[in-house]
OpenMM code with the backbone's topology and positions (N, CA, C; nanometers):
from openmm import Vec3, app, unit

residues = "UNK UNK UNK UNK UNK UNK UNK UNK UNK UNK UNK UNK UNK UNK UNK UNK UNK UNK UNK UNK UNK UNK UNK UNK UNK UNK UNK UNK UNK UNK UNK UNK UNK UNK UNK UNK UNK UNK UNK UNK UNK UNK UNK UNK UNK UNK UNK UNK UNK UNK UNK UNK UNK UNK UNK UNK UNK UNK UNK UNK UNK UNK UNK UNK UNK UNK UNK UNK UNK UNK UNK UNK UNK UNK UNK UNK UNK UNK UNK UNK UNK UNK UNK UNK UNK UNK UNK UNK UNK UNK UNK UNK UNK UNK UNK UNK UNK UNK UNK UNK UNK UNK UNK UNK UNK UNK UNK UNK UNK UNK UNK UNK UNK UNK UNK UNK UNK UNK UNK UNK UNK UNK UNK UNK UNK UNK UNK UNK UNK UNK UNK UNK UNK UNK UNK UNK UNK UNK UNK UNK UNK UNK UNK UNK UNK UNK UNK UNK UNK UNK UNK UNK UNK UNK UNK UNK UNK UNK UNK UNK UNK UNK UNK UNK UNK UNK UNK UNK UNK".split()
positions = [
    Vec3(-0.1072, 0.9181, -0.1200),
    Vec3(-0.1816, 0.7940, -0.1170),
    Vec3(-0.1120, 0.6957, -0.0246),
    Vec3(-0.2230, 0.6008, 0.0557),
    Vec3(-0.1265, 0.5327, 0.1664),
    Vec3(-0.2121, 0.3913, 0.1001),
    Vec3(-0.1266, 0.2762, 0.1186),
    Vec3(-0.2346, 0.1705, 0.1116),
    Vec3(-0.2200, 0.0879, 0.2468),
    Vec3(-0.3331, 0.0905, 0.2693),
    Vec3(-0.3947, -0.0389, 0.4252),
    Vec3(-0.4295, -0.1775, 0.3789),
    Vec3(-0.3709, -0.2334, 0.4725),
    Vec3(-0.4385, -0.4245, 0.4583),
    Vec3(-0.5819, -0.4382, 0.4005),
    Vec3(-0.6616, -0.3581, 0.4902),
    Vec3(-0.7775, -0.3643, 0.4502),
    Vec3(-0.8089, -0.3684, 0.2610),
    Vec3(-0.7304, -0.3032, 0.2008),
    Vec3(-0.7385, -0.2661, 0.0985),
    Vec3(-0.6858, -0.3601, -0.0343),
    Vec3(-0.6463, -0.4833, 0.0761),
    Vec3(-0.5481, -0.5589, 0.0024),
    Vec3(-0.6047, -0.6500, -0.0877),
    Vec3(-0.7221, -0.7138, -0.0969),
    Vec3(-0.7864, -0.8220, -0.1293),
    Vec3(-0.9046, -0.7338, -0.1857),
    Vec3(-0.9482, -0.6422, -0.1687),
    Vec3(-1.0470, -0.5782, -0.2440),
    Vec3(-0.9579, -0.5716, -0.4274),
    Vec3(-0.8125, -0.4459, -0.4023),
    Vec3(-0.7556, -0.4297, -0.5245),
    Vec3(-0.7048, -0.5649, -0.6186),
    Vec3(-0.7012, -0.6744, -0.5551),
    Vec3(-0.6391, -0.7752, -0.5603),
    Vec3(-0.7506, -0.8430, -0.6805),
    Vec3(-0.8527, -0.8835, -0.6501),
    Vec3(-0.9488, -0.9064, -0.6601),
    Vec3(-0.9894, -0.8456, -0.8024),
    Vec3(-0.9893, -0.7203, -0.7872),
    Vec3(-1.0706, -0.6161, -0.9226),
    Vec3(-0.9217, -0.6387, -1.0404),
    Vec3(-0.8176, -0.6785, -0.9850),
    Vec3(-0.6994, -0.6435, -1.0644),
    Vec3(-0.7036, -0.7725, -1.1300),
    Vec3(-0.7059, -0.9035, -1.0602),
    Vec3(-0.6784, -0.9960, -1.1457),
    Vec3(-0.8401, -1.0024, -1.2566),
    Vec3(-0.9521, -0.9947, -1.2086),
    Vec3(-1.0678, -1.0586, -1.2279),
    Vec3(-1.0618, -0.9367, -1.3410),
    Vec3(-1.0181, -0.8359, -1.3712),
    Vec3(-0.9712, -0.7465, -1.4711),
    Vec3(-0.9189, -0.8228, -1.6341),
    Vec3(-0.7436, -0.8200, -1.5201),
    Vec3(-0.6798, -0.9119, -1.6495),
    Vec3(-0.6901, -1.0723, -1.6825),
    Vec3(-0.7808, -1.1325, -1.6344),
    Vec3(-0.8362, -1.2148, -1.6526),
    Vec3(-0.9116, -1.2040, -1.7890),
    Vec3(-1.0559, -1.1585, -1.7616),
    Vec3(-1.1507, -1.0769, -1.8218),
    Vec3(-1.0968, -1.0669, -1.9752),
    Vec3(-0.9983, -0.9333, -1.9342),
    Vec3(-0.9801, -0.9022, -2.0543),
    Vec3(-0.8455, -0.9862, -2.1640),
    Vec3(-0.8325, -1.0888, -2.0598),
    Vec3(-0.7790, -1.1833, -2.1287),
    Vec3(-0.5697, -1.1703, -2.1644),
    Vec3(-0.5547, -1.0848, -2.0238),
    Vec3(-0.4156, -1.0273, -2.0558),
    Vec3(-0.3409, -1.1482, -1.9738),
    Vec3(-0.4216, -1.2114, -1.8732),
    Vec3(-0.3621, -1.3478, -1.8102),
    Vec3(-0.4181, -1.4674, -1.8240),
    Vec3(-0.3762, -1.6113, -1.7815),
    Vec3(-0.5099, -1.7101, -1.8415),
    Vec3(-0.4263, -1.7425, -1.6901),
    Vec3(-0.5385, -1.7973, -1.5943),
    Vec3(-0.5298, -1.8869, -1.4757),
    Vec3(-0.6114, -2.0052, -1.4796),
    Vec3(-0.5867, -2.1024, -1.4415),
    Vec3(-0.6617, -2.1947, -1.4185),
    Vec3(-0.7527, -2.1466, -1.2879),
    Vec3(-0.6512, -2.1227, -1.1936),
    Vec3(-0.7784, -2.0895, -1.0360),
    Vec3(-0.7044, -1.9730, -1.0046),
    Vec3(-0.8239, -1.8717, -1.0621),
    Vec3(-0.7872, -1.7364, -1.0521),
    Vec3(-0.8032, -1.6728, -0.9167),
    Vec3(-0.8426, -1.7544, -0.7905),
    Vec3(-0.8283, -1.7195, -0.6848),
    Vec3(-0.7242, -1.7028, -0.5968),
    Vec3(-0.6447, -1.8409, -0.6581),
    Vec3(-0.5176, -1.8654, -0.6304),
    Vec3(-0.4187, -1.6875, -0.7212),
    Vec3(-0.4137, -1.6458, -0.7637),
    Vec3(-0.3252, -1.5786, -0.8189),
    Vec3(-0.3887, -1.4269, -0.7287),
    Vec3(-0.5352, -1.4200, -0.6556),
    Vec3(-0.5761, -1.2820, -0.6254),
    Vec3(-0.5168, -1.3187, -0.5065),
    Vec3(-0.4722, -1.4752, -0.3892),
    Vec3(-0.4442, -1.4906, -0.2649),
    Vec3(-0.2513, -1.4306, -0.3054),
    Vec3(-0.2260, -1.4337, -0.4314),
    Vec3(-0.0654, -1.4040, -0.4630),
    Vec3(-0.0162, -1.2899, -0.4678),
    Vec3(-0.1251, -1.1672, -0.5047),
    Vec3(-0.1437, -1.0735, -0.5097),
    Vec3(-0.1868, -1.0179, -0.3974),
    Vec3(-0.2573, -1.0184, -0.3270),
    Vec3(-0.2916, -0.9884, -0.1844),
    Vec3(-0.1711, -1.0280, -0.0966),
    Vec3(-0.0937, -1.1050, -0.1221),
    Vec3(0.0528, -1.1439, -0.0443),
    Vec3(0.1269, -1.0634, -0.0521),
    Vec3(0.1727, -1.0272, -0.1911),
    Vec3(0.2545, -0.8576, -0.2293),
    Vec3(0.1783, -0.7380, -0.1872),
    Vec3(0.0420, -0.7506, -0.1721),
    Vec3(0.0570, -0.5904, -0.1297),
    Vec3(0.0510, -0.6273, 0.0293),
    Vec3(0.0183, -0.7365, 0.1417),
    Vec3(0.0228, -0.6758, 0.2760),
    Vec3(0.1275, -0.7165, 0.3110),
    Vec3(0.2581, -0.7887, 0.1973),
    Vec3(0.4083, -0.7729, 0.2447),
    Vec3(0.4529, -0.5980, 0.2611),
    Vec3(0.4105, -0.5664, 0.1158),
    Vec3(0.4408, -0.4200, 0.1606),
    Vec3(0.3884, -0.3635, 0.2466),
    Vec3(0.2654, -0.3784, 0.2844),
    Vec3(0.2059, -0.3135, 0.4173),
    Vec3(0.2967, -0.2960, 0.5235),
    Vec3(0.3412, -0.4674, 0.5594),
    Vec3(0.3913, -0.5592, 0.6761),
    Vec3(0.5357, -0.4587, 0.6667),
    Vec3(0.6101, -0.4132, 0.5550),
    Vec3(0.7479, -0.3560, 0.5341),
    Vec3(0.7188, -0.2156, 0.5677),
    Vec3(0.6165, -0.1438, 0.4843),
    Vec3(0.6302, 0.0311, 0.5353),
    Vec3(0.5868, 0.0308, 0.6586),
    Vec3(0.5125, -0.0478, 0.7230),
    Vec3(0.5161, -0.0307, 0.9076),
    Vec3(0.6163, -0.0260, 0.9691),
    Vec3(0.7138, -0.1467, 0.9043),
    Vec3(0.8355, -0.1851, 0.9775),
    Vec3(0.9251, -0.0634, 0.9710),
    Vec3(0.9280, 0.0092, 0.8594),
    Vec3(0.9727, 0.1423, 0.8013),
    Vec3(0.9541, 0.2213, 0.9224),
    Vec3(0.8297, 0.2416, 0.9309),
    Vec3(0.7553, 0.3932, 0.9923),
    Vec3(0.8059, 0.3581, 1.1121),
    Vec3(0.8198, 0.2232, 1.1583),
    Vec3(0.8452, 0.1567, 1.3158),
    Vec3(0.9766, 0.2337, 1.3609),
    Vec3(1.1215, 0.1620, 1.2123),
    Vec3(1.2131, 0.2485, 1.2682),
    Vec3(1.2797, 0.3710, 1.2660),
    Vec3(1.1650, 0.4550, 1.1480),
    Vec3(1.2272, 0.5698, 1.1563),
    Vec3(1.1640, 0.6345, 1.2814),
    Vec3(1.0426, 0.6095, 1.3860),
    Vec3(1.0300, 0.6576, 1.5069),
    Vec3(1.1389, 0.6658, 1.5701),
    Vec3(1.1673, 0.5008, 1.6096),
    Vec3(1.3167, 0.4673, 1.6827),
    Vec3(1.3962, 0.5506, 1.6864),
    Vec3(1.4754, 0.5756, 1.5169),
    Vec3(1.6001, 0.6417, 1.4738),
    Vec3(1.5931, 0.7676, 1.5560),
    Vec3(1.4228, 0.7946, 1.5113),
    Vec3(1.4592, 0.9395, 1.5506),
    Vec3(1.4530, 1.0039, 1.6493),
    Vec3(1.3918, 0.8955, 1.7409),
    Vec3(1.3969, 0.9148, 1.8891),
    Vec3(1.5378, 0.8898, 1.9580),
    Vec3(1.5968, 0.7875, 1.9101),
    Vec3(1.7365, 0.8253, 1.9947),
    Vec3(1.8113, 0.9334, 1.9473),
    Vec3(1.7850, 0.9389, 1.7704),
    Vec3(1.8953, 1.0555, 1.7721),
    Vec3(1.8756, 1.2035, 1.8314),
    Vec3(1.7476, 1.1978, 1.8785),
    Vec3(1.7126, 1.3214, 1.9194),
    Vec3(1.6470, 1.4155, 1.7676),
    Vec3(1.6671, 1.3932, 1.7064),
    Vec3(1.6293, 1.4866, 1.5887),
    Vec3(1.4604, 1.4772, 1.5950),
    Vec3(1.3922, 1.5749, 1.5295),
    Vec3(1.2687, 1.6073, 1.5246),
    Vec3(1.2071, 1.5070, 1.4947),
    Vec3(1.0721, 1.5147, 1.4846),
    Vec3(0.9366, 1.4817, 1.3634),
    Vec3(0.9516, 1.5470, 1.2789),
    Vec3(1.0246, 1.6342, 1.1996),
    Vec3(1.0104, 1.7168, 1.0989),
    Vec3(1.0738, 1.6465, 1.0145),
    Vec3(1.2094, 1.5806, 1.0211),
    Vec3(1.2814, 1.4852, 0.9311),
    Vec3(1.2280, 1.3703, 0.9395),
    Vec3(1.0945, 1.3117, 0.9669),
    Vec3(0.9798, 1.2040, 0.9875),
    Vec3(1.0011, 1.1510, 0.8405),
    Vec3(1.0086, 1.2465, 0.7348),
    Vec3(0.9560, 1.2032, 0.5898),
    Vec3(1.0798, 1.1807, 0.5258),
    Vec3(1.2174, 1.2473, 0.5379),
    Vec3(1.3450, 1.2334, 0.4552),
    Vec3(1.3663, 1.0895, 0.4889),
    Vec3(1.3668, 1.0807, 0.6961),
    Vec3(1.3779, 0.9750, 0.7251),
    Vec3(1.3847, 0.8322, 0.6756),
    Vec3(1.2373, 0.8383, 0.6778),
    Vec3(1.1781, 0.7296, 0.6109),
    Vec3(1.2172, 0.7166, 0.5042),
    Vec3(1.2497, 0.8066, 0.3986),
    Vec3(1.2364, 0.7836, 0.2622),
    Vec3(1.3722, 0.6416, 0.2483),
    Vec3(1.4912, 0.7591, 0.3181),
    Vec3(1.5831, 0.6517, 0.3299),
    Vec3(1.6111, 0.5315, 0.3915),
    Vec3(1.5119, 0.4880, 0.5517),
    Vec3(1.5371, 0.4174, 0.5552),
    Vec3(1.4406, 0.2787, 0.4597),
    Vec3(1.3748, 0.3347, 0.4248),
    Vec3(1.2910, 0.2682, 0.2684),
    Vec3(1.3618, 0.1962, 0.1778),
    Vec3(1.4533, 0.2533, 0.1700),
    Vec3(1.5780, 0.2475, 0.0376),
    Vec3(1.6278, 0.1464, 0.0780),
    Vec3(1.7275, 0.1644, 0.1742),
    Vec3(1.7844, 0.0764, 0.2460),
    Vec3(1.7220, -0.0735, 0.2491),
    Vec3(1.5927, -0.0708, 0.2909),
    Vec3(1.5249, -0.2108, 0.3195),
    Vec3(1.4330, -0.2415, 0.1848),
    Vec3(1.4924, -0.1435, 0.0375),
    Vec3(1.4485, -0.2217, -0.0888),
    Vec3(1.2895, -0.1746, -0.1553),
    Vec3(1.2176, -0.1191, -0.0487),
    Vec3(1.0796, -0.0799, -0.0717),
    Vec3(1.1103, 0.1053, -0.1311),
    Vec3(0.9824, 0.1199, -0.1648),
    Vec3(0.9675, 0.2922, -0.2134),
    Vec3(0.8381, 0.3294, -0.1150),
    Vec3(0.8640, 0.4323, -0.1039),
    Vec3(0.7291, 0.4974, -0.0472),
    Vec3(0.6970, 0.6546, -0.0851),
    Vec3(0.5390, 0.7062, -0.0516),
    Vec3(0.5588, 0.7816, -0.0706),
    Vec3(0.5162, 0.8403, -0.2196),
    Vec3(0.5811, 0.9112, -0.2957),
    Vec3(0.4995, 0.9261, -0.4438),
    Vec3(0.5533, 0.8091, -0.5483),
    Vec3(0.6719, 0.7254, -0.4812),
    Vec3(0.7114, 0.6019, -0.5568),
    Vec3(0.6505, 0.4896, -0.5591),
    Vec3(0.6211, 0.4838, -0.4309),
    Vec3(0.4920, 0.3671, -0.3897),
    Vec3(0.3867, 0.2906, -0.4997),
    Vec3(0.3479, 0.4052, -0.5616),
    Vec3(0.2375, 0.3108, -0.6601),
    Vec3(0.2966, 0.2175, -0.7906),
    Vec3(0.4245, 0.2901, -0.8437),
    Vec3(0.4775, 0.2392, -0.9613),
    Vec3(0.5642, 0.1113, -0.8522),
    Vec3(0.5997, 0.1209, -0.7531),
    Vec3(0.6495, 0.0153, -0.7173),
    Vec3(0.5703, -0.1064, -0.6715),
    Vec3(0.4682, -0.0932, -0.6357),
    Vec3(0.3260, -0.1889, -0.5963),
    Vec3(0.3336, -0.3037, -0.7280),
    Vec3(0.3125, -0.1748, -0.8317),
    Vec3(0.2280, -0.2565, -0.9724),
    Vec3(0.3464, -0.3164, -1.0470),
    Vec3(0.5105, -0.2570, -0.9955),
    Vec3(0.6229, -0.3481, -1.0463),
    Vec3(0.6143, -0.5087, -0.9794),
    Vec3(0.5947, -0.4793, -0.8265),
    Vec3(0.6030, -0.5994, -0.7186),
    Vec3(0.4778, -0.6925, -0.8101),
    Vec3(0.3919, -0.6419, -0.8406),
    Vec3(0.2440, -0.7388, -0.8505),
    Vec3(0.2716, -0.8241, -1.0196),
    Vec3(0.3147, -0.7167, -1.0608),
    Vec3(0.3468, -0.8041, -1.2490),
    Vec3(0.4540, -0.8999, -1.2303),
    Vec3(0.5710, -0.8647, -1.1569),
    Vec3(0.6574, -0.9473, -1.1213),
    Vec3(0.5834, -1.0986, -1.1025),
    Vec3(0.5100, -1.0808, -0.9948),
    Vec3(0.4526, -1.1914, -0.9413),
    Vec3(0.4042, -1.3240, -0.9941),
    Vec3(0.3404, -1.2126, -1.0829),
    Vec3(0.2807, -1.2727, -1.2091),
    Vec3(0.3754, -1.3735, -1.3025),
    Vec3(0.5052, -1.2757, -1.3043),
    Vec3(0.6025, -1.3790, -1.3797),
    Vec3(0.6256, -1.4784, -1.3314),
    Vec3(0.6475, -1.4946, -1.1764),
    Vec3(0.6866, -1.5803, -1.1086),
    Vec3(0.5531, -1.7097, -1.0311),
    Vec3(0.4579, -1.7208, -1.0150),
    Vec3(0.3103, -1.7517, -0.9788),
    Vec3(0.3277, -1.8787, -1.0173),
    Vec3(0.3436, -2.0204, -1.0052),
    Vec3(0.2222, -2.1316, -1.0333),
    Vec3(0.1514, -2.0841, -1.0929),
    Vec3(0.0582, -2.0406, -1.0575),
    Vec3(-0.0848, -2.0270, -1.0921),
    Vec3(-0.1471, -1.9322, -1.2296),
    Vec3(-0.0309, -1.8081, -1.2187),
    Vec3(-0.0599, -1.7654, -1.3699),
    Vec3(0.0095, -1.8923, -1.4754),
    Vec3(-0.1541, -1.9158, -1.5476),
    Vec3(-0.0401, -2.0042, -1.6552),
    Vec3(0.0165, -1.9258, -1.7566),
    Vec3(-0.0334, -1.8508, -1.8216),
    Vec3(0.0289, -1.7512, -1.9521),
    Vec3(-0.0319, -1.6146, -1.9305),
    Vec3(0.0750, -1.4784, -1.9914),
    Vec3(0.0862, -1.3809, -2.0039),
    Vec3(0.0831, -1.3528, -2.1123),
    Vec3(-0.0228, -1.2741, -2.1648),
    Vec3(-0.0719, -1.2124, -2.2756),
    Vec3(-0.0495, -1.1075, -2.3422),
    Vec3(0.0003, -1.0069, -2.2200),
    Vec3(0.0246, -0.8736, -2.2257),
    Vec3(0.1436, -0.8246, -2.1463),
    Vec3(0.1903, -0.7138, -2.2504),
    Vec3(0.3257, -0.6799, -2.1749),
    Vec3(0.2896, -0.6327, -2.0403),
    Vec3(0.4325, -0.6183, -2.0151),
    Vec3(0.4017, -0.5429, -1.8242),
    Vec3(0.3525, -0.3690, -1.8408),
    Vec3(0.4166, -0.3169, -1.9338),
    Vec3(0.3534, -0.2439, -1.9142),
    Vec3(0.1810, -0.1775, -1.9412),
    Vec3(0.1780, -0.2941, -2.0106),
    Vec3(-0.0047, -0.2770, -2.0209),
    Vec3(-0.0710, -0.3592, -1.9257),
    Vec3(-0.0295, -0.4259, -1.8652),
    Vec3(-0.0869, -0.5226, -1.7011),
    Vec3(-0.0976, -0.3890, -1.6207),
    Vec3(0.0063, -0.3170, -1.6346),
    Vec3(0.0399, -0.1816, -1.4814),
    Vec3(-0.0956, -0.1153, -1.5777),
    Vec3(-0.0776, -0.0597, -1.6835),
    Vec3(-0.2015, 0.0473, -1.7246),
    Vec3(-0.3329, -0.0202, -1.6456),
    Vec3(-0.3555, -0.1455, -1.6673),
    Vec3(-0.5154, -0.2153, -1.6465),
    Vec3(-0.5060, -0.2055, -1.5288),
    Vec3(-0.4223, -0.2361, -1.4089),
    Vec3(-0.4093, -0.2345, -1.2764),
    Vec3(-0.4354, -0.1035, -1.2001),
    Vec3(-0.3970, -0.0129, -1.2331),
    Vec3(-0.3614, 0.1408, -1.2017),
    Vec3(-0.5132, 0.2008, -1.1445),
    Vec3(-0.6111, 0.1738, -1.2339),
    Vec3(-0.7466, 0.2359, -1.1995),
    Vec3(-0.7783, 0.1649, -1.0490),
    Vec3(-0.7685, 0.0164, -1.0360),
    Vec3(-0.7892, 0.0052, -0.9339),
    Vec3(-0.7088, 0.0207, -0.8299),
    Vec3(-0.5842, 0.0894, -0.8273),
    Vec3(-0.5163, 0.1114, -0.6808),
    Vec3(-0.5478, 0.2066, -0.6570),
    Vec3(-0.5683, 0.3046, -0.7616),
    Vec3(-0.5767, 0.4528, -0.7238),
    Vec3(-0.7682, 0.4760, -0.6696),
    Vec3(-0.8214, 0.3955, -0.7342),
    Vec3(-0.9698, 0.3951, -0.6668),
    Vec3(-0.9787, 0.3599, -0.4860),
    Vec3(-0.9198, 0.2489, -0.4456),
    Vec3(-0.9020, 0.2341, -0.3696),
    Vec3(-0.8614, 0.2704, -0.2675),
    Vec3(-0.7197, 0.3243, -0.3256),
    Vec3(-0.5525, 0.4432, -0.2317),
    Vec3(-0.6478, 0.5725, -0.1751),
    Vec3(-0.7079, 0.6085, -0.3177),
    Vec3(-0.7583, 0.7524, -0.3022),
    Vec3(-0.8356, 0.8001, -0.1980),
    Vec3(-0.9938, 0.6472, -0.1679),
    Vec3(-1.0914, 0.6631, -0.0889),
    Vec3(-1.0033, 0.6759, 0.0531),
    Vec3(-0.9173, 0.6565, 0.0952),
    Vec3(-0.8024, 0.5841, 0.2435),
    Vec3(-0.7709, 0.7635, 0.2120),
    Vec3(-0.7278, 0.7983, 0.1025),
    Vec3(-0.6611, 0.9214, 0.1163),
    Vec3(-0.7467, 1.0496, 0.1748),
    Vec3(-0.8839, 1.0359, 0.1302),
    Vec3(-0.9840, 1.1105, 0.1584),
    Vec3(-0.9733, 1.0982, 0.3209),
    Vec3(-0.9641, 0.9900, 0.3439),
    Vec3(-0.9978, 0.9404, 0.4655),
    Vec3(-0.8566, 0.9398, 0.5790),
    Vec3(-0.7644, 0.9561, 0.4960),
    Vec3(-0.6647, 0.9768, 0.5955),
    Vec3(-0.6425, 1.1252, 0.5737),
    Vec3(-0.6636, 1.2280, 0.4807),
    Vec3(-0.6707, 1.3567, 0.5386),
    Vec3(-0.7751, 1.4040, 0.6065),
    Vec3(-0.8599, 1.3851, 0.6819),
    Vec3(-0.9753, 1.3869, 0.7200),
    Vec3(-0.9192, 1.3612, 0.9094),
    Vec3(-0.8162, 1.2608, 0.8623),
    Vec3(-0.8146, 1.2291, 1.0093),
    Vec3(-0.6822, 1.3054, 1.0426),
    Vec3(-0.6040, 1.3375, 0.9574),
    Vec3(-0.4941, 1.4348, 0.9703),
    Vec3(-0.5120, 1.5787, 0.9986),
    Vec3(-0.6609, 1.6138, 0.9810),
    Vec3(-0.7567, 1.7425, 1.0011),
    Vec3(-0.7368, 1.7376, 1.1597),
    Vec3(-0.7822, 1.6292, 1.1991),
    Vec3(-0.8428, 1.6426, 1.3397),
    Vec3(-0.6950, 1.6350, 1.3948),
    Vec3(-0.5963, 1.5826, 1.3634),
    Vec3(-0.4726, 1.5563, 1.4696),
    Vec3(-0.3507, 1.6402, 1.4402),
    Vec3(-0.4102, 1.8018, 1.4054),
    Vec3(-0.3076, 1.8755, 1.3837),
    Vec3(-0.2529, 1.9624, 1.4913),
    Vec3(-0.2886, 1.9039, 1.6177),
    Vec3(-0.2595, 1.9354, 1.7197),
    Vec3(-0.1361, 1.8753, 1.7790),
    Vec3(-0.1087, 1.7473, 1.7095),
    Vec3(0.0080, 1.6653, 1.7523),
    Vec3(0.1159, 1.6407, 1.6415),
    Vec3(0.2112, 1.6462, 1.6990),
    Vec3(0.3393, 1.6034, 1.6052),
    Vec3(0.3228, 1.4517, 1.4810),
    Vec3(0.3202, 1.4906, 1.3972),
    Vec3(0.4043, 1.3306, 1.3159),
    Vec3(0.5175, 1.2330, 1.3252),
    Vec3(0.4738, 1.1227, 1.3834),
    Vec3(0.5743, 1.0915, 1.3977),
    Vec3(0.6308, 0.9875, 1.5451),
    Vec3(0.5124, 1.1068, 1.6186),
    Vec3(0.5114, 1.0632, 1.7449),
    Vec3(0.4561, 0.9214, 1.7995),
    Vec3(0.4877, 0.8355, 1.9035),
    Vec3(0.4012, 0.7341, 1.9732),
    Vec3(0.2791, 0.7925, 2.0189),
    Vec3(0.2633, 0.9227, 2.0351),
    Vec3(0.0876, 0.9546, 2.0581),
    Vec3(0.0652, 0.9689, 1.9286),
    Vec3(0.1052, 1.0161, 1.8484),
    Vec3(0.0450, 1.0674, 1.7259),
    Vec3(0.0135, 0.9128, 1.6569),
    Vec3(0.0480, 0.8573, 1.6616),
    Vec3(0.0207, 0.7185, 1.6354),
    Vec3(-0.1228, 0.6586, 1.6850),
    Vec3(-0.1184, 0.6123, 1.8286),
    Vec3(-0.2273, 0.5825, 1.8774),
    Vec3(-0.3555, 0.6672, 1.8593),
    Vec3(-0.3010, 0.8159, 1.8403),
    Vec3(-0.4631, 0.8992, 1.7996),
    Vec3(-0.5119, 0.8673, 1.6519),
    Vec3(-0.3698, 0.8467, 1.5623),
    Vec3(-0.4427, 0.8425, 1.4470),
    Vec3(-0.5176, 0.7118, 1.3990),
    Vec3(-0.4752, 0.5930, 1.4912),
    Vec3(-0.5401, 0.4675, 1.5061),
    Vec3(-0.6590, 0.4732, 1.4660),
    Vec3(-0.6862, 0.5464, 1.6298),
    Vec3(-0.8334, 0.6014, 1.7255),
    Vec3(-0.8978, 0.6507, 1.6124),
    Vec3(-0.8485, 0.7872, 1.5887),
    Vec3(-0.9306, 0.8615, 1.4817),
    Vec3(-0.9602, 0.8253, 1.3576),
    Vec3(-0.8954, 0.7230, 1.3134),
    Vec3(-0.9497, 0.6526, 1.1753),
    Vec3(-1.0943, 0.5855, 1.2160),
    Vec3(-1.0398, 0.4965, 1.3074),
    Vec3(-1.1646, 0.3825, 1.3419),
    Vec3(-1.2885, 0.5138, 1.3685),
    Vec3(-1.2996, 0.5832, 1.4251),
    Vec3(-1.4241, 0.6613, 1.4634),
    Vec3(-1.4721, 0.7193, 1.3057),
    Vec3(-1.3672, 0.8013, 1.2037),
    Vec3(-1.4074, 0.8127, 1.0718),
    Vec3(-1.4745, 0.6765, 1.0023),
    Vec3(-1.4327, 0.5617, 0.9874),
    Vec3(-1.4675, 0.4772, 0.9234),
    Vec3(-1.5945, 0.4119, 0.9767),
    Vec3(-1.6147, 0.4212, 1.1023),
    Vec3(-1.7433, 0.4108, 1.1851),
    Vec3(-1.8533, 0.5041, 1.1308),
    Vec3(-1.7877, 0.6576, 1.1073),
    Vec3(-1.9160, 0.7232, 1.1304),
    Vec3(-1.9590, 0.7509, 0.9770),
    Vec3(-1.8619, 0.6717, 0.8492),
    Vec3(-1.8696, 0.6921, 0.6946),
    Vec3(-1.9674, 0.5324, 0.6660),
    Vec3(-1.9807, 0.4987, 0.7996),
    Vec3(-2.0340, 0.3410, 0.7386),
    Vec3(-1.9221, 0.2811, 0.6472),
    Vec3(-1.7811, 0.2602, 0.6790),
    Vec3(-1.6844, 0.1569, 0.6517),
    Vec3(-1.6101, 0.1214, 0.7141),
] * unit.nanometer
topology = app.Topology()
chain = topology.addChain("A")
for resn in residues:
    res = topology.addResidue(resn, chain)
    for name in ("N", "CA", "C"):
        topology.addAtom(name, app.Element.getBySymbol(name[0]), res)
């Protein structure tokens, strides 16, 4: 599962207007807390790019493959505090409850964290999943090129936008 910007304010949105709802948060301006939430997830966006940015780098000067593309990253992940990868989701919904603790705008918490992450969960993975469909789809077509690479990059750009064009999204 990968999550995109695009994706940020949709989950954002279904997550608070959720625990809202069901009464696990009380906001006064519950818009304000989905613009707080949409901040944590396209920080992380803004960070696993920066990630993916330098494990290209790394691994272009060191000479080492695209094949260590994924150990790479994992660590330099670590290093700069983020998870990625199959850690990614439990770390999203840690970053987002956090938030919550910390927010103006949430006035009270109703529910423990770990029942905020249960209510949250349906919608990342609804979301993550459709991108996942959609990013193996485009990983179909670009198995001609390395991972990892500055072309492999720009094709998989390319090749998303033409999938999401031709799925009507």
């Amino acid at each position: 599962m990968r999550l995109f910007a695009s994706k940020a304010l949709p989950i954002a949105q279904e997550c608070v207007r959720a625990l809202v709802k069901s009464e696990s948060i009380e906001a006064a301006a519950p818009s304000e807390v989905i613009a707080d939430v949409e901040a944590v997830l396209k920080s992380y966006v803004d960070a696993e790019r920066e990630v993916g940015q330098k494990t290209r780098d790394l691994l272009e000067r060191t000479g080492r493959g695209a094949s260590e593309f994924t150990r790479v990253r994992a660590q330099l992940a670590e290093t700069m505090g983020i998870k990625v990868g199959d850690e990614m989701l439990d770390y999203l919904l840690d970053q987002v409850v956090q938030s919550f603790h910390h927010s103006n705008h949430v006035d009270e918490i109703f529910a423990e964290d770990v029942e905020l992450r249960r209510q949250m969960v349906p919608f990342f993975k609804k979301h993550m999943a459709h991108d996942a469909e959609l990013d193996a789809e485009v990983r179909l077509q670009l198995r001609h090129l390395k991972e990892g690479t500055s072309t492999w990059d720009v094709e998989y750009a390319r090749v998303m936008e033409g999938v999401r064009r031709k799925r009507g999204g």
